[in-house]
C-alpha positions in Angstrom: 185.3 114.9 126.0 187.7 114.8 122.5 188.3 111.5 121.5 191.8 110.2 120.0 191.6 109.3 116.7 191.4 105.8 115.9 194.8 104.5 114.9 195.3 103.3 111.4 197.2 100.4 109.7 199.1 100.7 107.1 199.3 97.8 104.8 201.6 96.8 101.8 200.2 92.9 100.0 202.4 91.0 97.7 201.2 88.0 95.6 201.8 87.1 92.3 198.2 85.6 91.7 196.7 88.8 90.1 192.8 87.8 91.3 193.8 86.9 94.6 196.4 90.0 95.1 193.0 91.9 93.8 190.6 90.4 96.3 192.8 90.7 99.3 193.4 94.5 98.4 189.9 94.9 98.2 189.2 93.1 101.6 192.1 95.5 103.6 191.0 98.4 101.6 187.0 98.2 102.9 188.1 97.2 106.2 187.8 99.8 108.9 191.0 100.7 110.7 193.4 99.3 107.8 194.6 101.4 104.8 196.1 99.6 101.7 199.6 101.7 100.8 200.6 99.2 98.1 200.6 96.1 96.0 203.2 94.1 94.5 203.1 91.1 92.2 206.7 89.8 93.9 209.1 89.8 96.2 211.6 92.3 94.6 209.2 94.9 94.2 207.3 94.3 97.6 211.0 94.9 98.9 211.4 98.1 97.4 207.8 99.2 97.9 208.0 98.6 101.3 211.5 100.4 101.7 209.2 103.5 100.1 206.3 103.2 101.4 207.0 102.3 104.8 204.0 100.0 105.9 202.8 98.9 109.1 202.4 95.3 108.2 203.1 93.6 105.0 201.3 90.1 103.7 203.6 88.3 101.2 203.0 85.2 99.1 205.5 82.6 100.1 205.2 80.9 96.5 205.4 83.9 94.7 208.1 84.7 91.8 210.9 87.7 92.0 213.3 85.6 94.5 210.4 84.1 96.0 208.2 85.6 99.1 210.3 83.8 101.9 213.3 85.5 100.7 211.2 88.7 100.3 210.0 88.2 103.8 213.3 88.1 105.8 214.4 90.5 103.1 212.3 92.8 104.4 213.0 92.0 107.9 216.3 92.7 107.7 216.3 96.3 106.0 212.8 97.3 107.2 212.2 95.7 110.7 209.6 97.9 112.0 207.4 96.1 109.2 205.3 93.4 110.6 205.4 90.6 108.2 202.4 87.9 107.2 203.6 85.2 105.2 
């Protein structure tokens, strides 16, 4: 019998804390099934990482600087809404 393969995640993380942005990249990268395709320190360039990149699922700092991550959030909603956002 062939198995499928297992289906991967894709996922982009934007914070501007630069040891918590580390650790949670760190976490999603080990973690099986999940593949880290970016990192942004705030919300304009986890926009336009996202728009390149293309991720699965996206967790974004609310707080964070760059227009702040709520506006980065329904940013990305609105021109990427196949992207599953965490905020």
């Amino acid at each position: 019998m062939i198995e499928a393969p297992a289906r991967v995640v894709t996922v982009l993380i934007a914070d501007d804390d630069p040891e918590f942005r580390s650790a949670l990249a760190a976490v999603v990268d080990r973690a099986p099934g999940l593949e880290l395709v970016g990192v942004a320190d705030d919300a304009t360039a986890a926009i336009q990482l996202a728009c390149k990149v293309l991720p699965m699922g996206a967790g974004v700092d609310v707080w964070m600087g760059g227009g702040g991550g709520d506006r980065g959030a329904a940013d990305l909603d609105r021109l990427a809404p196949d992207i599953r956002v965490l905020a």
